[in-house]
C-alpha positions as CSV (number, residue, x, y, z in Angstrom):
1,X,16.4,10.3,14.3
2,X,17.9,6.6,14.9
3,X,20.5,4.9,13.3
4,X,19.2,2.7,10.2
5,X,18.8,-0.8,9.5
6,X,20.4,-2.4,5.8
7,X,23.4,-0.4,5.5
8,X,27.1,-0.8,5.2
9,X,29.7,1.9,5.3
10,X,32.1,2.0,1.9
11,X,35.8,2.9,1.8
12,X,35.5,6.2,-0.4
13,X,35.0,9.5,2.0
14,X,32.4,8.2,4.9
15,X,30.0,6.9,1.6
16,X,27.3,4.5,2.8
17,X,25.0,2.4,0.4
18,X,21.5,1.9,1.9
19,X,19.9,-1.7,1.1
20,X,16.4,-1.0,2.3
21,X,15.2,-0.9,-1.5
22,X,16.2,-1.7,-4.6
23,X,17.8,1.5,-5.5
24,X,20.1,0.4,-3.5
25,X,21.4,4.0,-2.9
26,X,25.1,4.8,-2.3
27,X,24.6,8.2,-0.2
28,X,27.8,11.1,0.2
29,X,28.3,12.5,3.9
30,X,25.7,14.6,4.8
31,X,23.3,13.6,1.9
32,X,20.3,11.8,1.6
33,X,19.0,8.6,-0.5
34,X,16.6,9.0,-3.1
35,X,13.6,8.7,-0.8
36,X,14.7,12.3,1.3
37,X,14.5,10.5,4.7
38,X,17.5,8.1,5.2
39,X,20.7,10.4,5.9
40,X,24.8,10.0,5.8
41,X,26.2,11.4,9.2
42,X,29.9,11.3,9.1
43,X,29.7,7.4,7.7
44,X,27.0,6.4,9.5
45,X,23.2,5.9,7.9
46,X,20.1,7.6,9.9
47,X,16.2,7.0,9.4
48,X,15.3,11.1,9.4
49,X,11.5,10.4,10.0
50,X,11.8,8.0,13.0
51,X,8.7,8.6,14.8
52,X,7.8,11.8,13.2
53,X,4.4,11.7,11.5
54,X,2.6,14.7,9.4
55,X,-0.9,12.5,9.8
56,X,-2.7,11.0,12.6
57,X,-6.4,9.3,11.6
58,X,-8.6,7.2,12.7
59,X,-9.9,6.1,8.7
60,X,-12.3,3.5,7.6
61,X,-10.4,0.3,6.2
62,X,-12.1,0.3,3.6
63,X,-10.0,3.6,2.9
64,X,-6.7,1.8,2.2
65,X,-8.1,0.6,0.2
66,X,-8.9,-2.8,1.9
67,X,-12.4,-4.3,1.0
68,X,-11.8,-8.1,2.5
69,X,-10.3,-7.1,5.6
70,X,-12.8,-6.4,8.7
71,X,-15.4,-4.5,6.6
72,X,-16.9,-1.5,8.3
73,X,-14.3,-1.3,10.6
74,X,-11.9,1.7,11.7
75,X,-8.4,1.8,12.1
76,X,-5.5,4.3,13.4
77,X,-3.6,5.2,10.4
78,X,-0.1,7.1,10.5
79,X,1.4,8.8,7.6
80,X,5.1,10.5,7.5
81,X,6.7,12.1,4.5
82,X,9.1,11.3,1.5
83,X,8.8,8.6,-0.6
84,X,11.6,6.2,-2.9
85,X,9.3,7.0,-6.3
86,X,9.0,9.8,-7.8
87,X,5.6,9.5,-9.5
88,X,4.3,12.4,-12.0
89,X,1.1,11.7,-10.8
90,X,1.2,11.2,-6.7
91,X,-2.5,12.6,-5.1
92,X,-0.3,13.0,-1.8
93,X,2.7,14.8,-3.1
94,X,2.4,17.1,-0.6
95,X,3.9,14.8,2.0
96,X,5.6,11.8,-0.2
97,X,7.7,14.4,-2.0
98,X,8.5,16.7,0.7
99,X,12.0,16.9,2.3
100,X,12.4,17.0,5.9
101,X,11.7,20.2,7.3
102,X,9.1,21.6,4.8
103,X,6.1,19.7,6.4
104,X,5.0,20.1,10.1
105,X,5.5,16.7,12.0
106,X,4.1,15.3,15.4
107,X,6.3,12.7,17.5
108,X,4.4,9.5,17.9
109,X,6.2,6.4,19.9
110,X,5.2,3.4,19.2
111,X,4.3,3.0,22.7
112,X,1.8,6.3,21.2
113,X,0.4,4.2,18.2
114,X,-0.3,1.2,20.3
115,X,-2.0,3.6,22.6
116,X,-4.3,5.4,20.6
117,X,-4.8,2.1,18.8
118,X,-6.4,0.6,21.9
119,X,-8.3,3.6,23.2
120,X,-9.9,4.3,19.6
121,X,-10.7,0.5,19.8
122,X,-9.2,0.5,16.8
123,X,-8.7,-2.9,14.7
124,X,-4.8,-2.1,14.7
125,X,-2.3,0.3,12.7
126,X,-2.4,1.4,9.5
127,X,1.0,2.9,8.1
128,X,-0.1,4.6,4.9
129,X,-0.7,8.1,3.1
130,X,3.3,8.2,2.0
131,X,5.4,5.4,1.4
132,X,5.7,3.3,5.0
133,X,8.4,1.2,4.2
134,X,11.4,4.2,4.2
135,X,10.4,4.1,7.9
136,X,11.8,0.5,8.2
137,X,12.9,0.9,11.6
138,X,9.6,2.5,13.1
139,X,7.3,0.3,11.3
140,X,9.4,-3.0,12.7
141,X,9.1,-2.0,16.5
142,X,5.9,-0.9,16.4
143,X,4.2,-3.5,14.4
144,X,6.1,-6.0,17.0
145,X,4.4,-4.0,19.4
146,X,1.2,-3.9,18.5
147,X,1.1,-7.5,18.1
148,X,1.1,-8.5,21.9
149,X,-1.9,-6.6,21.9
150,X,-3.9,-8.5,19.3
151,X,-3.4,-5.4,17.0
152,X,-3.2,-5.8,13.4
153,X,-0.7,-4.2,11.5
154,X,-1.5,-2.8,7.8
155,X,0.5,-1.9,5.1
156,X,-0.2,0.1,2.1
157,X,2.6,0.7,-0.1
158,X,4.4,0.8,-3.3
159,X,6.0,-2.3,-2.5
160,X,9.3,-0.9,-3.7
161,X,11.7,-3.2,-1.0
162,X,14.3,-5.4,-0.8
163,X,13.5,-8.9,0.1
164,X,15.5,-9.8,3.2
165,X,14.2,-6.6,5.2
166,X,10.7,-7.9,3.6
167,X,10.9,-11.2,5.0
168,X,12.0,-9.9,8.4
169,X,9.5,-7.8,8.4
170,X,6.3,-9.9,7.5
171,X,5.8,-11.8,10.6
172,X,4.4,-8.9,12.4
173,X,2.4,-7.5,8.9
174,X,-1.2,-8.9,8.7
175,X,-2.5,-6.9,5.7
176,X,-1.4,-4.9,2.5
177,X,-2.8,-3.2,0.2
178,X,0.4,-3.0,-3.0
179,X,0.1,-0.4,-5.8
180,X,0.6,-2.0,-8.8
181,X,1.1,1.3,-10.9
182,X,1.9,-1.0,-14.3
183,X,2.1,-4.1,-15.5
184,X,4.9,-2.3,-17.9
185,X,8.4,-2.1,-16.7
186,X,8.7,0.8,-19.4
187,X,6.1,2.8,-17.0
188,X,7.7,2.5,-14.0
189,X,10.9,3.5,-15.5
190,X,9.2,7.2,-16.9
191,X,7.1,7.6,-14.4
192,X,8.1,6.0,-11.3
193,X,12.1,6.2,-11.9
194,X,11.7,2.5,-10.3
195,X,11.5,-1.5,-11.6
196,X,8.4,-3.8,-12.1
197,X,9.8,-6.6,-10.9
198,X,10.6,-6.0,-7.7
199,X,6.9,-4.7,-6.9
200,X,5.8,-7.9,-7.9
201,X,8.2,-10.1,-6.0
202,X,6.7,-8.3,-3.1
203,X,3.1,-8.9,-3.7
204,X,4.2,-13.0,-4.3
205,X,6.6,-13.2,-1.1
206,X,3.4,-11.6,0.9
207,X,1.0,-14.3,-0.9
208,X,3.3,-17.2,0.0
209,X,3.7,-16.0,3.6
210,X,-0.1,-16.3,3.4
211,X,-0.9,-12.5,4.0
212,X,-3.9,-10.7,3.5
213,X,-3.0,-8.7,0.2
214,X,-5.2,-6.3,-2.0
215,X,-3.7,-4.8,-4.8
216,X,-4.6,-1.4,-6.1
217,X,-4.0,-0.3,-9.9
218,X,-4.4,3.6,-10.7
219,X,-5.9,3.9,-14.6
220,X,-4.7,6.3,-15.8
221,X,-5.9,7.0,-19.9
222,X,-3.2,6.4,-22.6
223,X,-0.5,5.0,-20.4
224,X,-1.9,1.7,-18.5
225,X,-5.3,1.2,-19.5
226,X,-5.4,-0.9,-23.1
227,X,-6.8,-4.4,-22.8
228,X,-3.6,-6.4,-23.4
229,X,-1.9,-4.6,-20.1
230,X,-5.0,-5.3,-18.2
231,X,-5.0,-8.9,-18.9
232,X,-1.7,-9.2,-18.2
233,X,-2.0,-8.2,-14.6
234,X,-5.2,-10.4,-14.9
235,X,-3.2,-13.4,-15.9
236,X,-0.4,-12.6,-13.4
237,X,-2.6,-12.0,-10.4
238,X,-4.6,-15.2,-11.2
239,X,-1.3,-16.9,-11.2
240,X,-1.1,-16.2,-7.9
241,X,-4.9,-16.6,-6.7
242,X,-7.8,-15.6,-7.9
243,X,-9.2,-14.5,-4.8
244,X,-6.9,-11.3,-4.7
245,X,-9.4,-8.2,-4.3
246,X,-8.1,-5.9,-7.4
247,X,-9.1,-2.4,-7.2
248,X,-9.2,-0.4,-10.2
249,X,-8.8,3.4,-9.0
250,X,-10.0,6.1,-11.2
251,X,-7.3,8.5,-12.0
252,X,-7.6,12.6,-11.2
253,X,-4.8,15.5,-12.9
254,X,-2.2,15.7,-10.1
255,X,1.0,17.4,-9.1
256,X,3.0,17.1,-12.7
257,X,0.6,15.1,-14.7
258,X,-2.1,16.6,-16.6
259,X,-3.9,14.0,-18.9
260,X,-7.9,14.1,-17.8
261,X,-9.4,12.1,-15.1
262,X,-10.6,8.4,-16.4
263,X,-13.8,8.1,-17.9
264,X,-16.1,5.8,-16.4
265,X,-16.1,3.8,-19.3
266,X,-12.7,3.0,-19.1
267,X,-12.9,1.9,-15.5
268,X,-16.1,-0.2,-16.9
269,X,-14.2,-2.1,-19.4
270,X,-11.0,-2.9,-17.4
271,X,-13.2,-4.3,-14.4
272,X,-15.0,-6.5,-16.9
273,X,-11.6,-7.7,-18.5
274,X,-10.6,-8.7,-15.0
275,X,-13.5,-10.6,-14.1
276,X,-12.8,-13.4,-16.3
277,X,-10.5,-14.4,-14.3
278,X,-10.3,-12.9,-10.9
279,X,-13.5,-13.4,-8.5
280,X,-13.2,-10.0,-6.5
281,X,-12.5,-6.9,-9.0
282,X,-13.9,-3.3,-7.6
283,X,-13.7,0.3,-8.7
284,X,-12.1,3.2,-6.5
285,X,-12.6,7.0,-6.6
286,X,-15.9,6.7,-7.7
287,X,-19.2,7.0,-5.3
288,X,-22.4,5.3,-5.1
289,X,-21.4,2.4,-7.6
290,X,-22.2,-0.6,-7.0
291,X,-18.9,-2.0,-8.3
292,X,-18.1,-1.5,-4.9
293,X,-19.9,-3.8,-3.4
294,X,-19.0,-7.4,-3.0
295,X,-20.7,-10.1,-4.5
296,X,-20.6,-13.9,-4.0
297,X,-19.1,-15.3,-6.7
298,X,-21.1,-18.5,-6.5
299,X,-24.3,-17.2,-6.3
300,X,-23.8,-13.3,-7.0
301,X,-25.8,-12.0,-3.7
302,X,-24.5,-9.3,-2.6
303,X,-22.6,-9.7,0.4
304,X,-20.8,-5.8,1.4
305,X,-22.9,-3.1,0.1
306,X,-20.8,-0.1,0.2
307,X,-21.4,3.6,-0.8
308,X,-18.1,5.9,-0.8
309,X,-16.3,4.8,2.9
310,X,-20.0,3.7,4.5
311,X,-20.1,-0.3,4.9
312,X,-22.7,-2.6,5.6
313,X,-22.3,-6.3,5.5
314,X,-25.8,-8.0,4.5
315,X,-25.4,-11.6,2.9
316,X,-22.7,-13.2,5.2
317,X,-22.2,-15.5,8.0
318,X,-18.8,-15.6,9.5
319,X,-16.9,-15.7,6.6
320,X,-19.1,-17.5,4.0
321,X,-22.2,-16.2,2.0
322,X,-25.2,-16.6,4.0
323,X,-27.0,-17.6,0.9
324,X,-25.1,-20.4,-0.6
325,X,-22.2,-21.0,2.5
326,X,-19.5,-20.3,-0.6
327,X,-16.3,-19.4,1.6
328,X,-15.3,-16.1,0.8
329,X,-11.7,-15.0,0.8
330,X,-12.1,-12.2,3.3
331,X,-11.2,-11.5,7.4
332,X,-14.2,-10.2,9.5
């Protein structure tokens, strides 16, 4: 447990409000915020999860999902537990909607992570599975850490975060991977109990800082698939660049939601819409399809052939196709 960052005390009965996020959470003695992990002691604000971790893997990158970003490599991924949404839907409620206590953690230091980072010769961190960013003050000191030893330091997240703590936090980030549930502030309202807007502030603070950023959209049938949603995250994303890999994830029944998984078809059609505009547009949750590999968009050679988490790059040199020498928007 260590005292938090982005808090101030209040008058009224030892009150604190936490300004991590943008719930912005006033929090009575002895309670928690909305995200289960950031606790009022007698008038002073504590990060619950410091260091405690209920997952320790080494993963394929490609498993963030993050398909421009060393391809084929491995990297150490940590994952703790709560999470500031409360999604109907989550595939790891298990861990992002569990309270302290109810799940078994391990302690890793960050001296730990940048251990096991180096003798896994892993590319860096990942700080995944449940939300990262509720663990400000870990994910801060080790990320600085990990950085005077060349590691890189990976995000994938909700994006749900205030922008000061953002920007102080970015120097030491080299990747993300942002879950863009919605392109419908209605959506993330039902079933998010959280705002649009500030997800997508994120994703363009990390694109002006010049970060490596993927963005991941579940479809899920009836609530976020028609076409006039999916072009305007199109639109929006192509505002922005249109090298942004967008990966449309196919949707499984899950803790409280029960509508049936997405039919290919659907997935089909969305990925098409985006193409239009955006050069780099795969599908996730689905095996052995080649809308998971990556194409040149100049000359459409396959460049990453991919099937489930196995990765081979065939068609480039450095960073640009080997066929046409088109630079491609993607780290190796």
């Amino acid at each position: 447990m260590k005292e938090a960052l982005y808090y101030l005390p209040l008058k009224e009965k030892n009150k604190v409000q936490c300004f991590l996020c943008p719930h912005q959470c006033i929090i009575d003695d002895g309670k928690t915020g909305i995200c289960r992990t950031r606790k009022n002691v007698e008038g002073k604000l504590f990060a619950l999860v410091y260091d405690q971790f209920t997952s320790v893997n080494l993963d394929p990158i490609e498993k963030k999902p993050l398909y421009h970003f060393y391809p084929g490599r491995e990297i150490l991924s940590l994952g703790t537990l709560g999470c500031n949404f409360k999604c109907k839907g989550c595939q790891n409620y298990g861990i992002s909607q569990a309270t302290v206590g109810e799940v078994p953690t391990k302690t890793v230091t960050s001296d730990d992570a940048v251990r096991l980072a180096k003798e896994y010769d892993s590319i860096g961190i990942a700080y995944t599975y449940n939300e990262p960013l509720i663990n400000f003050e870990y994910l801060l000191e080790t990320a600085h850490e990990a950085h005077k030893y060349n590691l890189k330091n990976v995000l994938v997240t909700n994006g749900y975060i205030n922008e000061e703590p953002l920007v102080n936090l970015l120097p030491y980030i080299d990747a993300a991977n942002v879950d863009v549930k919605s392109f419908r502030n209605d959506f993330y309202k039902e079933y998010c109990k959280a705002r649009l807007g500030d997800v997508l502030r994120t994703v363009e603070i990390m694109v002006r800082q010049k970060k490596h950023v993927e963005v991941t959209n579940l479809v899920i049938p009836t609530l976020n698939d028609s076409d006039s949603e999916v072009e305007d995250l199109t639109d929006w994303l192509y505002s922005l660049s249109d090298e942004i890999p967008l990966h449309f994830s196919r949707y499984y029944p899950c803790y409280k939601m029960t509508i049936k998984a997405t039919p290919l078809a659907t997935l089909e059609r969305v990925r098409k819409i985006a193409q239009r505009k955006l050069k780099y547009v795969y599908l996730g949750n689905v095996w052995e399809k080649p809308e998971s590999n990556t194409y040149c968009p100049g000359c459409k050679e396959v460049l990453i052939e991919r099937r489930g988490y196995h990765t081979k790059v065939v068609g480039l040199t450095g960073e640009n196709c080997s066929n046409c020498g088109e630079k491609i928007n993607i780290r190796v």
